[in-house]
LOLUM-175245 format. One record per residue (C-alpha): residue in three letters; y negated, x, z negated; residue number from 0; chain. Coordinates in steps of 0.02 Angstrom, whole numbers. Example, Ala and Ser with C-alpha at 12.3 -4.5 7.8 and 13.67 -1.06 7.14 Angstrom:
<atoms>
ATOM   code        y        x        z   pos   unit
ATOM    ALA      225      615     -390     0      A
ATOM    SER       53      684     -357     1      A
</atoms>
This chain:
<atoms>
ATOM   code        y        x        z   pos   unit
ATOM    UNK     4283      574     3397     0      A
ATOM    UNK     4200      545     3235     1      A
ATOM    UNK     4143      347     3213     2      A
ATOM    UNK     4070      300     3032     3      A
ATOM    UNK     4165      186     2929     4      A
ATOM    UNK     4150      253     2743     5      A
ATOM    UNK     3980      293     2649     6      A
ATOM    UNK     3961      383     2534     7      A
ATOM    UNK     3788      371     2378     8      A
ATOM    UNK     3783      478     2229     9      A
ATOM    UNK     3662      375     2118    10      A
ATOM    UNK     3578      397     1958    11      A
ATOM    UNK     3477      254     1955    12      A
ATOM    UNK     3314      317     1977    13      A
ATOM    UNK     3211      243     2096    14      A
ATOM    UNK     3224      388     2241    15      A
ATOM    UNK     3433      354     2213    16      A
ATOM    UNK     3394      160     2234    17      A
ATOM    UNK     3286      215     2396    18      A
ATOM    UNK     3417      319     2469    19      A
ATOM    UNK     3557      169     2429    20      A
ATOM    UNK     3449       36     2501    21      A
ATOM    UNK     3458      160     2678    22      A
ATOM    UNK     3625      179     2655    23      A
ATOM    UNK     3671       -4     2643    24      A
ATOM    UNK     3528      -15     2809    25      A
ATOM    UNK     3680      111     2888    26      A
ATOM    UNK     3820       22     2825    27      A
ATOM    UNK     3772     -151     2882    28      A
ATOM    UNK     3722      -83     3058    29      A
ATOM    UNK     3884       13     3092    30      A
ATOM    UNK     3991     -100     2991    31      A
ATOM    UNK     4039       38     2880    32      A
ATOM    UNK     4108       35     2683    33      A
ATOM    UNK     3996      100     2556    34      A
ATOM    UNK     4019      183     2398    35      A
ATOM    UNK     3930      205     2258    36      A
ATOM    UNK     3972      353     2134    37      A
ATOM    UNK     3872      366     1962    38      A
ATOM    UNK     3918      490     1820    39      A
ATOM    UNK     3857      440     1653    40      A
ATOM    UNK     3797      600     1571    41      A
ATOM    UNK     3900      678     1454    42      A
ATOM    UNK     3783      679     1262    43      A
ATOM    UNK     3765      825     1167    44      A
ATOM    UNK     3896      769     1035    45      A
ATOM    UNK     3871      823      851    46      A
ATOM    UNK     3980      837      732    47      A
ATOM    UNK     4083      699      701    48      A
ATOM    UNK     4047      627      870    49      A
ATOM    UNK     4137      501      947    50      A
ATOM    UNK     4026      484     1111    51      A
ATOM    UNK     4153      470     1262    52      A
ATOM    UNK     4306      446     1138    53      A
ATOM    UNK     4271      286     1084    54      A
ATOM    UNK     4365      162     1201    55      A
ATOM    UNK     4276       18     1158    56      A
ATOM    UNK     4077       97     1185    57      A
ATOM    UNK     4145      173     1353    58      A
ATOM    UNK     4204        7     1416    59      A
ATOM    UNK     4021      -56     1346    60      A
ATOM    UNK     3931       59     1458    61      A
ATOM    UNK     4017       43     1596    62      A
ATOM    UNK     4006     -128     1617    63      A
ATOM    UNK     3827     -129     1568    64      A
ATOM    UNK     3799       -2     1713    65      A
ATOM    UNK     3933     -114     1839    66      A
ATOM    UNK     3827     -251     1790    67      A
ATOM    UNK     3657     -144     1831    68      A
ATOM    UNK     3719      -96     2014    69      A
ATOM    UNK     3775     -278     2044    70      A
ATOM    UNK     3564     -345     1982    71      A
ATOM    UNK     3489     -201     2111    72      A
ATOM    UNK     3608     -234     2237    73      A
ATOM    UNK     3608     -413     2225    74      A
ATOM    UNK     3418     -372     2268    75      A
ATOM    UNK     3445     -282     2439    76      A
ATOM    UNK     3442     -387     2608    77      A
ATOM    UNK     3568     -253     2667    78      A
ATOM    UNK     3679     -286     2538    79      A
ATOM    UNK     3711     -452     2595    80      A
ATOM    UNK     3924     -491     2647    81      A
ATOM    UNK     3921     -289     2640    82      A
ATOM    UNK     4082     -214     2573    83      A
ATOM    UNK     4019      -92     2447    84      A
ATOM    UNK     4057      -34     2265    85      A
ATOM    UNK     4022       68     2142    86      A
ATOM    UNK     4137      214     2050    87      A
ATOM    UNK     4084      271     1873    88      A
ATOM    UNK     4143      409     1786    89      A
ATOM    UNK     4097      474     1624    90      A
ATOM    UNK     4050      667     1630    91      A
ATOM    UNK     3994      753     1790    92      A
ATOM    UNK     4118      847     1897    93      A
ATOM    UNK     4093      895     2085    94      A
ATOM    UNK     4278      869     2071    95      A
ATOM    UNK     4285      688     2043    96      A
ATOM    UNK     4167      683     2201    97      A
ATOM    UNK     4284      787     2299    98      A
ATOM    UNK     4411      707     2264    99      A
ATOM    UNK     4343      540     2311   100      A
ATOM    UNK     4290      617     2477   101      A
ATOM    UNK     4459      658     2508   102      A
ATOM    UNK     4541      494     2432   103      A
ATOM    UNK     4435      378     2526   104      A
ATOM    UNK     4411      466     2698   105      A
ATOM    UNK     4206      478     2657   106      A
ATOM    UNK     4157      511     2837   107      A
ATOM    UNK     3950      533     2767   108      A
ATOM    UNK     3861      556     2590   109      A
ATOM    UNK     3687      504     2589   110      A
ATOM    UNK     3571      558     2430   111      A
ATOM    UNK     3421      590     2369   112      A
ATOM    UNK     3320      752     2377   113      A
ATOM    UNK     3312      746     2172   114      A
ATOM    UNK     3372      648     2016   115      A
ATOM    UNK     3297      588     1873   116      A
ATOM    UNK     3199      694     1776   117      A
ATOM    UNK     3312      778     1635   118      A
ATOM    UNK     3471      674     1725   119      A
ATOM    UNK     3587      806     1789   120      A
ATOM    UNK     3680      716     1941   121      A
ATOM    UNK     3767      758     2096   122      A
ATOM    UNK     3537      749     2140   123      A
ATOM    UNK     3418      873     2174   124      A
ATOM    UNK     3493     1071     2152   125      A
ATOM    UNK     3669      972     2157   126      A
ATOM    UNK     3618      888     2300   127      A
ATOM    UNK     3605     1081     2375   128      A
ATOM    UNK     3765     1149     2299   129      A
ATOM    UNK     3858      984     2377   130      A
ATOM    UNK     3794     1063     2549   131      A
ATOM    UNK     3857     1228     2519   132      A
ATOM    UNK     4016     1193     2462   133      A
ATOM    UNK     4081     1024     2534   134      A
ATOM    UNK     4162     1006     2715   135      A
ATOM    UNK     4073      846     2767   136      A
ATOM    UNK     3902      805     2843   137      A
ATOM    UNK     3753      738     2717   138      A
ATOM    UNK     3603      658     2746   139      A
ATOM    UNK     3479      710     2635   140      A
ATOM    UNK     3335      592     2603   141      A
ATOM    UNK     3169      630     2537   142      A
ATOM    UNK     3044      518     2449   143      A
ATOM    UNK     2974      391     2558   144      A
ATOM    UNK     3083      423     2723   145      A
ATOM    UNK     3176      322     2806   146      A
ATOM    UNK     3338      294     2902   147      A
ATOM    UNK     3293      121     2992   148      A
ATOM    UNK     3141      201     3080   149      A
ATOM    UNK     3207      361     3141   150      A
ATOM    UNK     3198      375     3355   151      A
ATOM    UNK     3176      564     3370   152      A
ATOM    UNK     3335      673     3296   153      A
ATOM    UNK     3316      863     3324   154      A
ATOM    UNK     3462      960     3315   155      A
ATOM    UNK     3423     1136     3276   156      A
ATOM    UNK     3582     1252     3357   157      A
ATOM    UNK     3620     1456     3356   158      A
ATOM    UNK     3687     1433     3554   159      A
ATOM    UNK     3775     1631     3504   160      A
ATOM    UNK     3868     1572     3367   161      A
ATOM    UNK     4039     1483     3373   162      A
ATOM    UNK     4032     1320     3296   163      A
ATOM    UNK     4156     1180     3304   164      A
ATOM    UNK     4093     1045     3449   165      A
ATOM    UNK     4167      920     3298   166      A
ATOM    UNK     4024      979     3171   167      A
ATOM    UNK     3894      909     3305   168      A
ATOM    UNK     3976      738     3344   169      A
ATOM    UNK     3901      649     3162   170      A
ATOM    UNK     3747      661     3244   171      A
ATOM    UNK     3767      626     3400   172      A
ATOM    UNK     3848      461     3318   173      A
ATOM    UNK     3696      449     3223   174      A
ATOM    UNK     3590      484     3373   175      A
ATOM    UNK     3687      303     3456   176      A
ATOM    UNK     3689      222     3313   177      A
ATOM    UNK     3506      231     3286   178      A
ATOM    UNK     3467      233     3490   179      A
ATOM    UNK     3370      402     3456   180      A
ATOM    UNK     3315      509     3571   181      A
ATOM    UNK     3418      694     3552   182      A
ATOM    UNK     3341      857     3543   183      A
ATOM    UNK     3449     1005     3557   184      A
ATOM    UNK     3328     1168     3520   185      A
ATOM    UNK     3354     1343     3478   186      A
ATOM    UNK     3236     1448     3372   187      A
ATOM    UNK     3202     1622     3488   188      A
ATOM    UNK     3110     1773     3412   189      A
ATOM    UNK     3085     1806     3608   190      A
ATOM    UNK     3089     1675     3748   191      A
ATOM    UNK     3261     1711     3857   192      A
ATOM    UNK     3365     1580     3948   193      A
ATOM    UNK     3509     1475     3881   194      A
ATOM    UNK     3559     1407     4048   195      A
ATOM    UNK     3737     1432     4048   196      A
ATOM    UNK     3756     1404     3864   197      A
ATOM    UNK     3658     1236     3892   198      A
ATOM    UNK     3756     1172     4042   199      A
ATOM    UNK     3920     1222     3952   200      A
ATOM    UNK     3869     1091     3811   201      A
ATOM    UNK     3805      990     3930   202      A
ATOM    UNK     3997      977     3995   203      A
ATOM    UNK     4065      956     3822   204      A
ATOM    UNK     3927      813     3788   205      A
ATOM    UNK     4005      730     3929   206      A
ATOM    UNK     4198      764     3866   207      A
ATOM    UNK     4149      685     3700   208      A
ATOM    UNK     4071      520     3800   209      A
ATOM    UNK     3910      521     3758   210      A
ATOM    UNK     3833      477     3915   211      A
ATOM    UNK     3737      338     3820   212      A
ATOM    UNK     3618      453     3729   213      A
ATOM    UNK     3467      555     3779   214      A
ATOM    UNK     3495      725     3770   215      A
ATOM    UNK     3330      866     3789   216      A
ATOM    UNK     3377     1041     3765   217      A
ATOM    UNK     3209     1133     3713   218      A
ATOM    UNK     3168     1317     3645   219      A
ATOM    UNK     3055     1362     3501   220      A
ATOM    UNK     2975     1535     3497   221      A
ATOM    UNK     2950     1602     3326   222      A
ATOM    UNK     2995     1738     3221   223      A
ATOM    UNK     3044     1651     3077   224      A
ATOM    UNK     3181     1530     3088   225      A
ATOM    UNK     3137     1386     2962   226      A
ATOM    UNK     2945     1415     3017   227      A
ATOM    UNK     3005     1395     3202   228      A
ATOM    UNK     3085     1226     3154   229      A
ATOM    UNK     2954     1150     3061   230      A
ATOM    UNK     2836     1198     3195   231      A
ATOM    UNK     2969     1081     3332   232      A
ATOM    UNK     2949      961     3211   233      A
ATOM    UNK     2771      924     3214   234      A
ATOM    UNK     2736      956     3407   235      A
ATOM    UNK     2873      837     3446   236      A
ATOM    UNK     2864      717     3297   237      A
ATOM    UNK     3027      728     3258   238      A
ATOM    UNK     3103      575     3130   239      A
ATOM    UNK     3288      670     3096   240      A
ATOM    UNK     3338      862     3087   241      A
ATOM    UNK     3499      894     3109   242      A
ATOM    UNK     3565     1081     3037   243      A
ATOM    UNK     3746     1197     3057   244      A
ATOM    UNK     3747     1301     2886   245      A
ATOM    UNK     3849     1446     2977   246      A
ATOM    UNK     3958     1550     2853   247      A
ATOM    UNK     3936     1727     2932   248      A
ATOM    UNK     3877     1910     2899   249      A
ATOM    UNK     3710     1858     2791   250      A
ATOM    UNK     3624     1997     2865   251      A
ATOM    UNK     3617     1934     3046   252      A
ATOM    UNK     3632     1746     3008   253      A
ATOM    UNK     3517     1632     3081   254      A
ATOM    UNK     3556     1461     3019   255      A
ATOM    UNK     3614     1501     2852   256      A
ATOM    UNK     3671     1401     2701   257      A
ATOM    UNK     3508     1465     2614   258      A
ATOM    UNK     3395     1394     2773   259      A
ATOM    UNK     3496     1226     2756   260      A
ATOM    UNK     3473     1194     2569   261      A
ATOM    UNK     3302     1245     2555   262      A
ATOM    UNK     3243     1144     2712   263      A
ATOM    UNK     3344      988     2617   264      A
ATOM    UNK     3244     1011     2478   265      A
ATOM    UNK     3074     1016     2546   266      A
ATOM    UNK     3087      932     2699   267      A
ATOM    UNK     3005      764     2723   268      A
ATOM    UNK     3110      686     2845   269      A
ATOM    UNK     3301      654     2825   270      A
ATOM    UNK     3399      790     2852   271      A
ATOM    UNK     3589      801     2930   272      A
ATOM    UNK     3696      945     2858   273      A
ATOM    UNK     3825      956     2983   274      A
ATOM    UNK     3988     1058     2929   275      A
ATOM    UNK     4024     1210     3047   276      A
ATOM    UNK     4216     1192     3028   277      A
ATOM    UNK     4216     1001     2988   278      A
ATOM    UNK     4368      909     2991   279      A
ATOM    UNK     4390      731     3045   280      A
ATOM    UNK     4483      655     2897   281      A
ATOM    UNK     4543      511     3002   282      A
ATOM    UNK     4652      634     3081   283      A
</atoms>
């Protein structure tokens, strides 16, 4: 069963980064969690005779000037307070280095922003939608102004024909106890027809996985379009969380597609939960 223990916050120090690292730390102190903070100092464009990033001595210089700029915002957090959290600088900017700190320090969740910096390209914004493409983990996207701390309604939007993993839904049913949210399991229908027996069968597995302890609604939303189906659920039930499965199969009859996922992330304005359709539980 998945349980979060390690965080993970791609930051570039803008204030929506800050934001989405102060609702980490919210996460982190709640569940008792470890929290990391990753930071890639952009790479100049070096001219001729150049020593940007070769130099020893200015690389140690800005790292511990940006160390020492984590430590002043974090010091300002209530969250932050007897958390165990640090921060991971790198110079250059390589979905690699994240990658392999996903793997290295069994990341069970990345939280980040919906976009970086203006003119600061970070693992932010269009990154933040490549991440959820290519990266076998859930993320929790957050936009401006959302927040984690006050969510109580987490939809789960679910293709009940496809054949997903029952391990790519349990981050948010976790999130759904952590937070003592109410779940809502819905399917977007071009034409109304009845999910009984699919519904009852997760129903069953629900109860396999334990989760007896959180309120589950199974709902249908009739629309033609997918993502205009979901937004609609959204607003009639004032939802606070959407969960998403990016599902990687003919693009011609997909329904909840990588495109769907990274666009919704980017324009959404509640938190969203990318949940990986063949996710593996690195604790295993």
């Amino acid at each position: 069963m998945y349980k979060l223990e390690e965080i993970l916050v791609p930051i570039d120090f803008s204030n929506r980064s800050i934001a989405a690292l102060e609702e980490a730390g919210f996460l982190a102190q709640k569940t008792g969690s470890k929290l990391f903070a990753f930071h890639a100092i952009r790479r100049p464009n070096a001219g001729p005779g150049s020593t940007a990033f070769h130099n020893k001595g200015l690389l140690d210089h800005k790292l511990s000037e940006l160390n020492k700029k984590y430590q002043n915002i974090t010091y300002g957090i209530r969250e932050f307070k007897n958390l165990d959290h640090n921060i991971q600088i790198e110079p250059g900017i390589s979905k690699e280095n994240i990658t392999r700190m996903i793997h290295d320090e069994k990341i069970d969740l990345i939280i980040s922003a919906t976009h970086g910096a203006e003119g600061i390209e970070m693992v932010l914004g269009s990154r933040t939608q490549k991440l959820i493409h290519e990266l076998k983990g859930p993320i929790l996207v957050i936009p401006d102004g959302s927040k984690i701390r006050t969510v109580k309604k987490i939809a789960l939007a679910i293709d009940f024909s496809s054949k997903f993993k029952m391990a790519a839904v349990e981050p948010i049913l976790e999130m759904a106890r952590i937070l003592g949210a109410k779940l809502y399991i819905f399917e977007v229908q071009e034409y109304n027809h009845s999910r009984q027996k699919e519904q009852e069968k997760f129903k069953d597995k629900l109860c396999e996985l334990g989760c007896d302890d959180i309120q589950v609604v199974f709902d249908t939303q009739v629309d033609r379009h997918v993502e205009d189906g979901i937004r609609k659920f959204i607003k009639t039930f004032d939802i606070d969380m959407l969960g998403l499965i990016p599902l990687h199969r003919n693009p011609l009859i997909d329904i909840f597609h990588d495109s769907l996922s990274e666009k919704m992330a980017g324009t959404a304005k509640i938190p969203i939960l990318t949940l990986a359709e063949n996710y593996e539980n690195r604790k295993l």
